[in-house]
N, CA, C and O atoms as a Tripos MOL2 file, in Angstrom:
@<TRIPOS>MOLECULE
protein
  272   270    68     0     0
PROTEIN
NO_CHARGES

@<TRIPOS>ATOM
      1 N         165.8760   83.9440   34.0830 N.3       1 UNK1
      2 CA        165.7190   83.6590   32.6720 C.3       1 UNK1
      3 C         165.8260   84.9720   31.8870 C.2       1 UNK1
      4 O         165.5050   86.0870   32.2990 O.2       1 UNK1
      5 N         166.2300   84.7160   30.9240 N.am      2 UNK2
      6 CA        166.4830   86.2450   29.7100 C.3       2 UNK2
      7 C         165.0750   86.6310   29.0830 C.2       2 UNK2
      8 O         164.0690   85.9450   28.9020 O.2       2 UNK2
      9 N         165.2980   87.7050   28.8650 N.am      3 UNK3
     10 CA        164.0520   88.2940   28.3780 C.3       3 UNK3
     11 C         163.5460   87.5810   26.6110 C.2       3 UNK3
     12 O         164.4230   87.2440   25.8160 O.2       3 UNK3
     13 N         162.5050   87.5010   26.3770 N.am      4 UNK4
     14 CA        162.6850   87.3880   25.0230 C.3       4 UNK4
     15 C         163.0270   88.6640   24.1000 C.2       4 UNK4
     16 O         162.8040   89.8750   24.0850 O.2       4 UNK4
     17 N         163.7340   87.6330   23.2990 N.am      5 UNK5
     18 CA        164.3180   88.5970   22.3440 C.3       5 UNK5
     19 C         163.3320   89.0930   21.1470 C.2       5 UNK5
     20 O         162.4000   88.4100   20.7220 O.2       5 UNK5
     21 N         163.7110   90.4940   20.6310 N.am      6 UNK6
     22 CA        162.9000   90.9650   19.3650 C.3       6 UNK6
     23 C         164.2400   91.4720   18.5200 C.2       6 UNK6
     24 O         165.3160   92.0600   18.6310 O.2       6 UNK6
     25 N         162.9210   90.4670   17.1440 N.am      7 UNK7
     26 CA        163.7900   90.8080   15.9030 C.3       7 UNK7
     27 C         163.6280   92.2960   15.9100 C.2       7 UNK7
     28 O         162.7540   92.8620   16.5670 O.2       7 UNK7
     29 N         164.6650   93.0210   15.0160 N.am      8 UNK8
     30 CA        164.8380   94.1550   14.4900 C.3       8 UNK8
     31 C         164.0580   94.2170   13.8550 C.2       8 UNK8
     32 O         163.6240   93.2270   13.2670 O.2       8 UNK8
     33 N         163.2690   96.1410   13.6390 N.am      9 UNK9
     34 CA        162.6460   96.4330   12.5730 C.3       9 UNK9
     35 C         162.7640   96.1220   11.3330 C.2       9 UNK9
     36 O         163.7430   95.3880   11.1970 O.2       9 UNK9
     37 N         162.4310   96.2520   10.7210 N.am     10 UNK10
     38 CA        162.3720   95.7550    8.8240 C.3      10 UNK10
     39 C         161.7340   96.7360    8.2420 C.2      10 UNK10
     40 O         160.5350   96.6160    7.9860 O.2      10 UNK10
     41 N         162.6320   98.2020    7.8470 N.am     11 UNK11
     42 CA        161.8680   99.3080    6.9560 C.3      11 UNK11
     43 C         162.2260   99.1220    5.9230 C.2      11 UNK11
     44 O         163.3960   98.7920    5.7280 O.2      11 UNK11
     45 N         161.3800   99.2660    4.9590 N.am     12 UNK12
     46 CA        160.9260   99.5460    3.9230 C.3      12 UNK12
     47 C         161.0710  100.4690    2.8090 C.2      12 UNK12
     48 O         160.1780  101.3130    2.8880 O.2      12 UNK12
     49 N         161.7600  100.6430    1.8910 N.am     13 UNK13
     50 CA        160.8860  102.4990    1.5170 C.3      13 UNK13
     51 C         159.5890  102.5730    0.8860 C.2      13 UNK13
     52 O         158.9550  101.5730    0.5510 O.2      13 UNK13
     53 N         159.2740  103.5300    0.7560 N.am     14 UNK14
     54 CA        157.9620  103.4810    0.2980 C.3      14 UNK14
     55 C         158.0490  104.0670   -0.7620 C.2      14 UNK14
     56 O         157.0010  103.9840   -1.4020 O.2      14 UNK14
     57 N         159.2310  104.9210   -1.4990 N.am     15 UNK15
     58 CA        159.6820  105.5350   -2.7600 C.3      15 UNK15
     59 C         160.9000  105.6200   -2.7040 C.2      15 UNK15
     60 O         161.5440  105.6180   -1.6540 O.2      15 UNK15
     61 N         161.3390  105.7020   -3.7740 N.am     16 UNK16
     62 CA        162.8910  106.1800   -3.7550 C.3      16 UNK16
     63 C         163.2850  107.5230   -4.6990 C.2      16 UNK16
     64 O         162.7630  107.6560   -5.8060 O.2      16 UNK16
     65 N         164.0600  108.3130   -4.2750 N.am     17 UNK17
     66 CA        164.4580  109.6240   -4.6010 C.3      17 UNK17
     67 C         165.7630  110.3070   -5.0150 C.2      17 UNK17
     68 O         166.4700  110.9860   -4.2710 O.2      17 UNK17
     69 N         165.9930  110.0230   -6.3510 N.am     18 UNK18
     70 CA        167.4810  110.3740   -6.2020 C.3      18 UNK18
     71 C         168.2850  111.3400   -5.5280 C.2      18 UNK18
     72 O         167.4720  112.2600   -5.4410 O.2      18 UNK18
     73 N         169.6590  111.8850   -4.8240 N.am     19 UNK19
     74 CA        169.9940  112.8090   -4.4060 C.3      19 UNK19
     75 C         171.1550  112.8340   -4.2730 C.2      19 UNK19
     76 O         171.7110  111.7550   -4.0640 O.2      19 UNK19
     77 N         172.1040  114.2790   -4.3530 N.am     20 UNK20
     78 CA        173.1530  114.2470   -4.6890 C.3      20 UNK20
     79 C         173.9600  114.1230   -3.6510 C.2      20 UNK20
     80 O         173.6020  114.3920   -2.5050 O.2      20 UNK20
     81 N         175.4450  113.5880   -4.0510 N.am     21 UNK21
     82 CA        176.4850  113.8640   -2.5720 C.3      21 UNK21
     83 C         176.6030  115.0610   -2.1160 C.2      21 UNK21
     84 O         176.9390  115.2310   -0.9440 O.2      21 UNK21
     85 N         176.3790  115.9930   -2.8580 N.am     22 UNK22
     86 CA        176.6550  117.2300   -2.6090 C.3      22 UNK22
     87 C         175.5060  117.5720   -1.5320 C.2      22 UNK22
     88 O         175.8550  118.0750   -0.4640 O.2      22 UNK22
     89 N         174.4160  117.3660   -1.7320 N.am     23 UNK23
     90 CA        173.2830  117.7390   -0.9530 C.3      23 UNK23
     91 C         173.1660  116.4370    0.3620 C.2      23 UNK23
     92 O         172.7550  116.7280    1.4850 O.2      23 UNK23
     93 N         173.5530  115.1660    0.0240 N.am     24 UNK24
     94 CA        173.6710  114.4800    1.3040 C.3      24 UNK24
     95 C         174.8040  115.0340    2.1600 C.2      24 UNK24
     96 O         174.4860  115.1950    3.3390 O.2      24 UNK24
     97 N         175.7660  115.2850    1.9090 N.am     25 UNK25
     98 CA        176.4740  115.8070    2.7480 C.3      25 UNK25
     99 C         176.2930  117.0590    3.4910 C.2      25 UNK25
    100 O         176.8140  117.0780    4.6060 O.2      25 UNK25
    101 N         175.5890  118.2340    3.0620 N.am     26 UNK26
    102 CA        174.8060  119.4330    3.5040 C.3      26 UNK26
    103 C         174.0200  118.7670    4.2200 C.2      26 UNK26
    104 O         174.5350  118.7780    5.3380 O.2      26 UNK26
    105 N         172.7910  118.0110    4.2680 N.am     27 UNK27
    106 CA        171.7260  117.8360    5.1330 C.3      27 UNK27
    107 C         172.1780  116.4750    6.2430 C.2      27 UNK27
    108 O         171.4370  115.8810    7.0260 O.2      27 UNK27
    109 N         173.6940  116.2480    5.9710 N.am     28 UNK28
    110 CA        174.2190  115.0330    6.9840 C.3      28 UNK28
    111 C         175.2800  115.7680    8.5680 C.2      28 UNK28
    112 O         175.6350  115.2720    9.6370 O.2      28 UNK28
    113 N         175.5050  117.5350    7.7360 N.am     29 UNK29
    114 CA        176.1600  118.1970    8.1420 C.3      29 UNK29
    115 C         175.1150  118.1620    9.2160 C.2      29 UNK29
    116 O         175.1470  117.7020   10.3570 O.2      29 UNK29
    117 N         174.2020  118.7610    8.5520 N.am     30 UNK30
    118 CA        173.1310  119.8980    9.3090 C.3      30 UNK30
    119 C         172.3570  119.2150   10.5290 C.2      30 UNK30
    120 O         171.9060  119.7490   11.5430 O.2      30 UNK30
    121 N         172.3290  117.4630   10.0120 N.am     31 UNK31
    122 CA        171.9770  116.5390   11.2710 C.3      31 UNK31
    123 C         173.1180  116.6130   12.3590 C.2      31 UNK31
    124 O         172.7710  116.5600   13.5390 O.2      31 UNK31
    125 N         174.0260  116.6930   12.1460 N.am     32 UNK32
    126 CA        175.2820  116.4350   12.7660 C.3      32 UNK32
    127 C         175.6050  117.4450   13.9240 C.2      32 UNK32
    128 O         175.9070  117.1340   15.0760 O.2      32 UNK32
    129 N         175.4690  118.9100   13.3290 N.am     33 UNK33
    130 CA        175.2930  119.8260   14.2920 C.3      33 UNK33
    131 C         174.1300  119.6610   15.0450 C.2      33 UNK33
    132 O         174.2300  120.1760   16.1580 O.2      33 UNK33
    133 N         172.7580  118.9650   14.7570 N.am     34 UNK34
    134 CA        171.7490  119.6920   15.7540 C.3      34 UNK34
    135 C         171.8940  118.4060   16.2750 C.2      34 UNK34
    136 O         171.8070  118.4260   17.5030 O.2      34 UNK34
    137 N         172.0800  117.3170   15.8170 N.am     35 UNK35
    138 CA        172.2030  115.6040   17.1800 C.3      35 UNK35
    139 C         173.1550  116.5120   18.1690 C.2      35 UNK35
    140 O         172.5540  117.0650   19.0910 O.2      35 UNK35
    141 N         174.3020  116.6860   18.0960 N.am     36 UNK36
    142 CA        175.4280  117.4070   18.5860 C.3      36 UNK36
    143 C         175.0360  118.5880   19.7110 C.2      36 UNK36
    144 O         175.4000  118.5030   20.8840 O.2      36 UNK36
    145 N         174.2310  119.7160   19.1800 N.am     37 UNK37
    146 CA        173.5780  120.4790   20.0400 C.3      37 UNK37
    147 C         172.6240  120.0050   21.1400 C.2      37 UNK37
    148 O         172.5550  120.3590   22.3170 O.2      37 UNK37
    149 N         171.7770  118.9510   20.3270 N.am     38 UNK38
    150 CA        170.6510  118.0840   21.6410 C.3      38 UNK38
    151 C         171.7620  117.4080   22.5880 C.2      38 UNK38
    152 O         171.9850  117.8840   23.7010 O.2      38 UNK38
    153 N         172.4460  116.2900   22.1100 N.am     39 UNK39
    154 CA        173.3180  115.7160   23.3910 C.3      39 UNK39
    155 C         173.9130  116.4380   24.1320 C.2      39 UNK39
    156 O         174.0430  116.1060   25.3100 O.2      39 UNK39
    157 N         174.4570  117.6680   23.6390 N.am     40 UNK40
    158 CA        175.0990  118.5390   24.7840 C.3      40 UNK40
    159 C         174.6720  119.6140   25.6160 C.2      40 UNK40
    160 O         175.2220  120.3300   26.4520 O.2      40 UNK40
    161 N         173.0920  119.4750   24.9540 N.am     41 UNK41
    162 CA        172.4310  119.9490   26.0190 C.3      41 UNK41
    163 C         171.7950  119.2920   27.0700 C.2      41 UNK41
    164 O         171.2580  119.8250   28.0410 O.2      41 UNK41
    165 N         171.9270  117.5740   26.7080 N.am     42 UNK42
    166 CA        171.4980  116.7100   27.4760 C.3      42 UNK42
    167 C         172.5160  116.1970   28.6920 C.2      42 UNK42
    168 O         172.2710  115.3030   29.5020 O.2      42 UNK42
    169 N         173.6520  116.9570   28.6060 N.am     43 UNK43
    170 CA        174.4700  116.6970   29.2980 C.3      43 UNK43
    171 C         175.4040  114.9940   29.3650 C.2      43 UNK43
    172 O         175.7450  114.1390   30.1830 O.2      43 UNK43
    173 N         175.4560  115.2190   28.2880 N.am     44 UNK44
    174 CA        176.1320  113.6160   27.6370 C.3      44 UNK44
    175 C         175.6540  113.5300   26.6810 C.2      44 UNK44
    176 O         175.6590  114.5920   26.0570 O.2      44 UNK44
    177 N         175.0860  112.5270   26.0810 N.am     45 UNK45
    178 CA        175.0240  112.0120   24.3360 C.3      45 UNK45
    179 C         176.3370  110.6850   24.8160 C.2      45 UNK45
    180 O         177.1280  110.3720   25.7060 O.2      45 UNK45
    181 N         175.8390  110.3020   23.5410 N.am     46 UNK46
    182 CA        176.8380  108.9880   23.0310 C.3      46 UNK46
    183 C         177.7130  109.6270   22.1460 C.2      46 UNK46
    184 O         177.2950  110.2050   21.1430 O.2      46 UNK46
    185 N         178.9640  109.5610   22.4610 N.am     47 UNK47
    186 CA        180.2710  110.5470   21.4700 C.3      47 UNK47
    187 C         180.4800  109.7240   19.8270 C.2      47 UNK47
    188 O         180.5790  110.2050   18.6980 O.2      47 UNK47
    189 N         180.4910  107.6410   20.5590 N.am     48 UNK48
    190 CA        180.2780  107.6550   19.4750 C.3      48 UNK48
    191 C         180.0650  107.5930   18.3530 C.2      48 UNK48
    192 O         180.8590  107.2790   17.4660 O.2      48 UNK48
    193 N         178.4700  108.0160   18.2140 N.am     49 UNK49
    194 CA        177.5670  108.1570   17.2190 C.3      49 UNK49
    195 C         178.1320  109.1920   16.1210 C.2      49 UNK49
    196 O         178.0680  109.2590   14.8940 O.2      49 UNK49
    197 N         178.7760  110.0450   17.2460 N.am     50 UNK50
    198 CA        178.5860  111.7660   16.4990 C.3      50 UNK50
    199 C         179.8880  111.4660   15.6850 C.2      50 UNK50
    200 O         180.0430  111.7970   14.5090 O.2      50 UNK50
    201 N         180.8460  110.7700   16.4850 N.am     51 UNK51
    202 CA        181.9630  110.6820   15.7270 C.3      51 UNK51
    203 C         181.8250  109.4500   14.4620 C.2      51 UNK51
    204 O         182.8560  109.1460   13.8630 O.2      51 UNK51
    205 N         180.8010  108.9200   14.1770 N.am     52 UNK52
    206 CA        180.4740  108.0750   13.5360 C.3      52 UNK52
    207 C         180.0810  108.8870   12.4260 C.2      52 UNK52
    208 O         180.8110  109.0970   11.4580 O.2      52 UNK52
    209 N         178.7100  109.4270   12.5960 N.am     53 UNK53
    210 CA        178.1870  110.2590   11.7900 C.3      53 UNK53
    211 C         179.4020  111.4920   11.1090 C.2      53 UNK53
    212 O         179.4890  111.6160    9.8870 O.2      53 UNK53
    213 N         179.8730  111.9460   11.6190 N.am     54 UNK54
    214 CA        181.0670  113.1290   11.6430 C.3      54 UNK54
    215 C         182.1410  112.0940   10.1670 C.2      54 UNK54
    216 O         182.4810  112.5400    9.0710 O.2      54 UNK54
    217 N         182.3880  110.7700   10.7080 N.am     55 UNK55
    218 CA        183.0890  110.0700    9.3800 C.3      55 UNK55
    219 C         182.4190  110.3970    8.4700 C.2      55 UNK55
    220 O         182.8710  111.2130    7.6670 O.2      55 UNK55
    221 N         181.1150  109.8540    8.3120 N.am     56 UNK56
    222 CA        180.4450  109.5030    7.4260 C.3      56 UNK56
    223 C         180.0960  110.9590    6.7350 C.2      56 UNK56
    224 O         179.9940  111.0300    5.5110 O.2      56 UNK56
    225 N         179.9310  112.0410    7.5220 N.am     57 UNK57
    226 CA        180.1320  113.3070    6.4950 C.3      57 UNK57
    227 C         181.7640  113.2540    5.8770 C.2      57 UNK57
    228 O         181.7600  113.0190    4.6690 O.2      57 UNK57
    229 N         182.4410  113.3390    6.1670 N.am     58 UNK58
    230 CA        184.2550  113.3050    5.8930 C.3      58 UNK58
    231 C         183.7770  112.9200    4.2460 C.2      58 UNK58
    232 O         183.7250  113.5750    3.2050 O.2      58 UNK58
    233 N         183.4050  111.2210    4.6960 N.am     59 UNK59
    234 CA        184.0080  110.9650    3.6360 C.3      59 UNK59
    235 C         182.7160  111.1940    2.3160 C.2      59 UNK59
    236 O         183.2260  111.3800    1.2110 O.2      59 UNK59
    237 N         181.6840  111.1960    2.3250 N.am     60 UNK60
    238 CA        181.0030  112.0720    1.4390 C.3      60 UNK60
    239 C         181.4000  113.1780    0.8320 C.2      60 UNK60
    240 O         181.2240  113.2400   -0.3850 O.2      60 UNK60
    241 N         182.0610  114.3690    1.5720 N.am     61 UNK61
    242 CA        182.4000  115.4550    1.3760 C.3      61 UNK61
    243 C         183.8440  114.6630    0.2520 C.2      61 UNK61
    244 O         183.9370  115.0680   -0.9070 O.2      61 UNK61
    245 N         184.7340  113.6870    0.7200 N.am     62 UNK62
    246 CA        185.6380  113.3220    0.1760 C.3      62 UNK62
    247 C         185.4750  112.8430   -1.3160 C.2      62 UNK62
    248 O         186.2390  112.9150   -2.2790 O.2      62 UNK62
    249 N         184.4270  112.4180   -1.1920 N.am     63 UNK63
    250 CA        183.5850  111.6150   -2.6420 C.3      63 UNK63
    251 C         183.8220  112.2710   -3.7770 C.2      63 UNK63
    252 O         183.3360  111.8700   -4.8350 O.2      63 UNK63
    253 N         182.3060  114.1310   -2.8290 N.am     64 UNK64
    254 CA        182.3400  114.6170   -3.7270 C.3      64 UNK64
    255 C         183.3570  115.6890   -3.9900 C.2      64 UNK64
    256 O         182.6870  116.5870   -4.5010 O.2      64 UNK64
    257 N         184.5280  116.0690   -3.9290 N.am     65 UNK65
    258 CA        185.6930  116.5770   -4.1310 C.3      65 UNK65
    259 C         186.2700  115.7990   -5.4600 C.2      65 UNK65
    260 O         186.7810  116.2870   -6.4690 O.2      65 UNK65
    261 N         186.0050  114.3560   -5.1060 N.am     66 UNK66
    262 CA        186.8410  113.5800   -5.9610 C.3      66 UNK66
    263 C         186.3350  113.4020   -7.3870 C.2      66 UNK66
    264 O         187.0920  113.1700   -8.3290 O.2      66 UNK66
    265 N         185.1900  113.5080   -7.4800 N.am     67 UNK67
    266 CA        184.2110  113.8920   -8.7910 C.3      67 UNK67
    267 C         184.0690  115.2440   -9.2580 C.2      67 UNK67
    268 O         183.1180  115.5870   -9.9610 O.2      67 UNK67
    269 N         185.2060  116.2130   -8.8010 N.am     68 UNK68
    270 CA        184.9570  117.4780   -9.1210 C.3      68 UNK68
    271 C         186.1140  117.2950  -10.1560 C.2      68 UNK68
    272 O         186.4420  118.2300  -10.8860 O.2      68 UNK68
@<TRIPOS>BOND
     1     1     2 1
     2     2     3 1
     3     3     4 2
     4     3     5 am
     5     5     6 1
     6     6     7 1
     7     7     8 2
     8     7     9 am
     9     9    10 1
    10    10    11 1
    11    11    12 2
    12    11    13 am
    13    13    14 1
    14    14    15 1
    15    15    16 2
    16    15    17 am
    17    17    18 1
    18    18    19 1
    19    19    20 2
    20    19    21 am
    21    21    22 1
    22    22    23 1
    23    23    24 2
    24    23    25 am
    25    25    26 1
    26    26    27 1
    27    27    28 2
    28    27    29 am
    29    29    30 1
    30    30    31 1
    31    31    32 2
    32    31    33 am
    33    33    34 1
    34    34    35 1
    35    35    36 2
    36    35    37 am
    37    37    38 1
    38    38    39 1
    39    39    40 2
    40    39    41 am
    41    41    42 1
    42    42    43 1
    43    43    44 2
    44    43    45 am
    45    45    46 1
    46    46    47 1
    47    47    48 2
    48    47    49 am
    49    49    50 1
    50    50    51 1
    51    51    52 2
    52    51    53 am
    53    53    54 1
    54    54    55 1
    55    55    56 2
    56    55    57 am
    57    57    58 1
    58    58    59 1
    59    59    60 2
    60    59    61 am
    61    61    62 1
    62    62    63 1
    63    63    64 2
    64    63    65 am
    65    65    66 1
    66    66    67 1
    67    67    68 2
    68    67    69 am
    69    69    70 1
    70    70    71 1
    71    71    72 2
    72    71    73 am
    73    73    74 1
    74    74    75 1
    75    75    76 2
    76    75    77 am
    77    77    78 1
    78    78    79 1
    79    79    80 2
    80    79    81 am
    81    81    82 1
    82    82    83 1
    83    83    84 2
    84    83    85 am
    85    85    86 1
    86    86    87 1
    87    87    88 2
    88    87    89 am
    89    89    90 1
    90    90    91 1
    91    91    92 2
    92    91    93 am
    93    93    94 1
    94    94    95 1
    95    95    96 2
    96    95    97 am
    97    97    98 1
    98    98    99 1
    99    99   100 2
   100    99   101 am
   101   101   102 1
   102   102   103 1
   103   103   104 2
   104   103   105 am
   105   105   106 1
   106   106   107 1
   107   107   108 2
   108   107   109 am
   109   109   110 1
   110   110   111 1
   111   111   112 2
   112   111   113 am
   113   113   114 1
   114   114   115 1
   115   115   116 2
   116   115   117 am
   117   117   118 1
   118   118   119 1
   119   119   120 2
   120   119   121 am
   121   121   122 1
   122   122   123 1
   123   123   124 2
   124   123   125 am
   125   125   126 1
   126   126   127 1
   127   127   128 2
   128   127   129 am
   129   129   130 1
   130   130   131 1
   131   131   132 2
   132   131   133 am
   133   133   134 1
   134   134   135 1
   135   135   136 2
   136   135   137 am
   137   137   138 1
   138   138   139 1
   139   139   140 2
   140   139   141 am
   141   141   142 1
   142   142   143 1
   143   143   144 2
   144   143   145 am
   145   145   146 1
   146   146   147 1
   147   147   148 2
   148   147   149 am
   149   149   150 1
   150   150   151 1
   151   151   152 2
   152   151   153 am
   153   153   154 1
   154   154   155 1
   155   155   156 2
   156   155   157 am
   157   157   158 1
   158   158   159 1
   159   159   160 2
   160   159   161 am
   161   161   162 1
   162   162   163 1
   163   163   164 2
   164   163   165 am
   165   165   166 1
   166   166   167 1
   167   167   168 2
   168   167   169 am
   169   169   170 1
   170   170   171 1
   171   171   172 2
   172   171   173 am
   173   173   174 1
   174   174   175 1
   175   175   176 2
   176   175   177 am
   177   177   178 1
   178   178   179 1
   179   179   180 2
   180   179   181 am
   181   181   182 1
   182   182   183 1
   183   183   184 2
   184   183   185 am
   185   185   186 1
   186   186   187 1
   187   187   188 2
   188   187   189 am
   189   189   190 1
   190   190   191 1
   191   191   192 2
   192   191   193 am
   193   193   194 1
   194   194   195 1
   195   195   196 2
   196   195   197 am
   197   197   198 1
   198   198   199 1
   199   199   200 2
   200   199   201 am
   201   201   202 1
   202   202   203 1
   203   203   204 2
   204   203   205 am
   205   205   206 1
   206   206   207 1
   207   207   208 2
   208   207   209 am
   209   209   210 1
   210   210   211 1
   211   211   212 2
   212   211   213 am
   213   213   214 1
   214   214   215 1
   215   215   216 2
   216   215   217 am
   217   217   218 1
   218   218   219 1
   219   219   220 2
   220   219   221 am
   221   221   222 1
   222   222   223 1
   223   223   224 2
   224   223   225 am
   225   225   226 1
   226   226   227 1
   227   227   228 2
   228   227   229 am
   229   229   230 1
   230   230   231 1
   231   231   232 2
   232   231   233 am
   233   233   234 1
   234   234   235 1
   235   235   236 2
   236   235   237 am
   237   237   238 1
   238   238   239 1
   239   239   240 2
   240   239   241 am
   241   241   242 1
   242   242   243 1
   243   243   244 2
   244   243   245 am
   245   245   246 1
   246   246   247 1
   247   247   248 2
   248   247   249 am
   249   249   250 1
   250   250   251 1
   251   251   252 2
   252   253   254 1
   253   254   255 1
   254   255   256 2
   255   255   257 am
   256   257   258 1
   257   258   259 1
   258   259   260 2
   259   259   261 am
   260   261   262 1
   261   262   263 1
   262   263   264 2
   263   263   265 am
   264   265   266 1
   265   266   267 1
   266   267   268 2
   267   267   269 am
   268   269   270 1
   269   270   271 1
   270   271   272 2
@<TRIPOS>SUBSTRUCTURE
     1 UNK1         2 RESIDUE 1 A UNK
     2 UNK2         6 RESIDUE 1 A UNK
     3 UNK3        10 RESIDUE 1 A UNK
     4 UNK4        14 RESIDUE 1 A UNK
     5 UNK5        18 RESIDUE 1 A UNK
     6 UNK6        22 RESIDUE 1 A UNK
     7 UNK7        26 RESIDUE 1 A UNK
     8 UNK8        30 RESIDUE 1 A UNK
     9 UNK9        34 RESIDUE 1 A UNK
    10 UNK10       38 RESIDUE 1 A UNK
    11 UNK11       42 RESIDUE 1 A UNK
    12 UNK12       46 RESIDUE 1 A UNK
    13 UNK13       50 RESIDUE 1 A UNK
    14 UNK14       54 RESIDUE 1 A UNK
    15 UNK15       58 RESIDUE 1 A UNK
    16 UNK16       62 RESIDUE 1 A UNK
    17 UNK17       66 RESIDUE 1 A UNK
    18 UNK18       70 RESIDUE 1 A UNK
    19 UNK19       74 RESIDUE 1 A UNK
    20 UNK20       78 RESIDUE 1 A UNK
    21 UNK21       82 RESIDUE 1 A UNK
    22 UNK22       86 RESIDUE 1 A UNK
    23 UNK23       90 RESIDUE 1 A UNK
    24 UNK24       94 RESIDUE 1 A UNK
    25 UNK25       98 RESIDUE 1 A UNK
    26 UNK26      102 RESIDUE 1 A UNK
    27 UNK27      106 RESIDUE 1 A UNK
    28 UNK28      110 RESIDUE 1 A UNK
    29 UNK29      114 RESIDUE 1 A UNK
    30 UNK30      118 RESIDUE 1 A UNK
    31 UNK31      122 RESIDUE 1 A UNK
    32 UNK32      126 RESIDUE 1 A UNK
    33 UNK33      130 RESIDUE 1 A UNK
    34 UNK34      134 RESIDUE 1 A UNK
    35 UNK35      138 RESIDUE 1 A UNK
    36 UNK36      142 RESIDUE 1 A UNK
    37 UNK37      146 RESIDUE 1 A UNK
    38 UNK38      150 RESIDUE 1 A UNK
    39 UNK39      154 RESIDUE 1 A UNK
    40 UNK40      158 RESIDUE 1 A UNK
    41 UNK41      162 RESIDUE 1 A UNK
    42 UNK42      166 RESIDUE 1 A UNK
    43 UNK43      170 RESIDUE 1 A UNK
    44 UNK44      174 RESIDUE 1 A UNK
    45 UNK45      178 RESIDUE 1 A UNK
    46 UNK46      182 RESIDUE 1 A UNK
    47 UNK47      186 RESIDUE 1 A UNK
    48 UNK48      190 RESIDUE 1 A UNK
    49 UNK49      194 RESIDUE 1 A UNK
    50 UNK50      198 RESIDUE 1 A UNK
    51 UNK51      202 RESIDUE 1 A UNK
    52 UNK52      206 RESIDUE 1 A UNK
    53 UNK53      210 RESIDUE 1 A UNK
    54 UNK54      214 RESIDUE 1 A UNK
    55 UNK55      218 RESIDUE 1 A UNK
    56 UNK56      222 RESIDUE 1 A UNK
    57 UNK57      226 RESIDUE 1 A UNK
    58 UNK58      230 RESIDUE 1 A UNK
    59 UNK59      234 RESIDUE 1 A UNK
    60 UNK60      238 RESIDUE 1 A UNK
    61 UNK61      242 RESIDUE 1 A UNK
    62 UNK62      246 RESIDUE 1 A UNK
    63 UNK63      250 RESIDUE 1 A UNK
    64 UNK64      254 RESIDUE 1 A UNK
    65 UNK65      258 RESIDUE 1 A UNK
    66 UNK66      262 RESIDUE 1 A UNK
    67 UNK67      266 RESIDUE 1 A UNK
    68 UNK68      270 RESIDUE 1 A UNK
């Protein structure tokens, strides 16, 4: 028989904070290198996340170019 299943978390915020592309993309960078540094010091990681995350800076960075 299968295990029972669990719903997914359900977060919340508890405030909200405006912030810029400019600065999400700096602190999405800065995740990006150190996830990046832990998995490869773990001798694998999931590639991909990083290459997931790695879009998702692209196109931020792309955003904010385009509003310049």
């Amino acid at each position: 028989m299968d295990p029972a299943l669990h719903a997914p978390l359900n977060l919340r915020p508890l405030s909200v904070r405006p912030i810029s592309a400019k600065n999400v993309a700096k602190q999405l960078g800065n995740f990006v290198e150190d996830f990046q540094a832990r998995t490869t010091a773990a001798q694998g990681g999931n590639t991909a996340v990083t290459v997931q995350l790695q879009k998702l800076k692209d196109a931020m960075q792309e955003e904010l170019e385009r509003k310049k």
